[in-house]
C-alpha positions in Angstrom: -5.2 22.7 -14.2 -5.2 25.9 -13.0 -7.6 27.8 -15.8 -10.4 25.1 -14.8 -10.0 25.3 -11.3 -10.1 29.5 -11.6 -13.5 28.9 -13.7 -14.9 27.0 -11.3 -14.3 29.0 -8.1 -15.3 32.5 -9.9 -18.5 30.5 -10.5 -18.7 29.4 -7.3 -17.5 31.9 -5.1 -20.6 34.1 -3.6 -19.8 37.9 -5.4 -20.2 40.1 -2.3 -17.2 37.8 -0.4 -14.6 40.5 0.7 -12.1 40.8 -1.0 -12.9 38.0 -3.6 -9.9 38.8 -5.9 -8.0 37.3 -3.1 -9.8 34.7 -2.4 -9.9 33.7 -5.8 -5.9 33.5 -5.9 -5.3 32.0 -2.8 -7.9 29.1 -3.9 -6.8 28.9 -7.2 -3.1 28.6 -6.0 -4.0 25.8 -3.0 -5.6 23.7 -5.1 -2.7 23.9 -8.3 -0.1 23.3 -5.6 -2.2 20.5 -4.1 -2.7 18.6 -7.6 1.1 19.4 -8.5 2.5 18.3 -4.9 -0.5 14.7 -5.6 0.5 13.7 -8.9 3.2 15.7 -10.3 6.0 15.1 -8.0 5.6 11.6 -7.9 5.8 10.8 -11.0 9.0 9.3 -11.3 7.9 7.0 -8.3 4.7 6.2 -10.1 6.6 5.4 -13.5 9.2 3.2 -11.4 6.0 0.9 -10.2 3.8 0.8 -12.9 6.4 0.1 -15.7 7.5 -3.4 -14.9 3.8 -4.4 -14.1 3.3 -3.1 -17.8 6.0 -4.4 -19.3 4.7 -7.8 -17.6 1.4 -7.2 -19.3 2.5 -6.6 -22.5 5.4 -9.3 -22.8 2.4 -11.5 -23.7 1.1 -9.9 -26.8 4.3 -8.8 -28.1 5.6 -12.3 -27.8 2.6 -13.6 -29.5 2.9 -10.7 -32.6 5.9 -11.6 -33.2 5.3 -15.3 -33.6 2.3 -14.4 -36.0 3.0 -14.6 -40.0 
């Protein structure tokens, strides 16, 4: 996430911002923390929901593999 994002500002970013070094960190770092503190964190929360609806969805075709010849 991070190498994208720091692409994308340096292209971005006007050149004669003062001290754009810094500006460039500080960006970089809010929007990594951002993404991280979004869908990173989470995660285990996200797993919890998702897996029985997937498990749900997939009891179907499983069931009906295994009754195939």
């Amino acid at each position: 996430m991070h190498y994208p994002t720091l692409h994308l500002l340096d292209a971005t970013l006007p050149e004669d911002l003062p001290a754009y070094d810094l500006w460039l960190l500080a960006l970089t770092l809010t929007v990594c923390f951002v993404f991280a503190a979004v869908f990173e964190r989470p995660l285990g929360t996200i797993r919890a929901r998702v897996l029985p609806l997937w498990k749900a969805l997939c009891w179907p075709i499983s069931a009906a593999r295994s009754t195939a010849p």
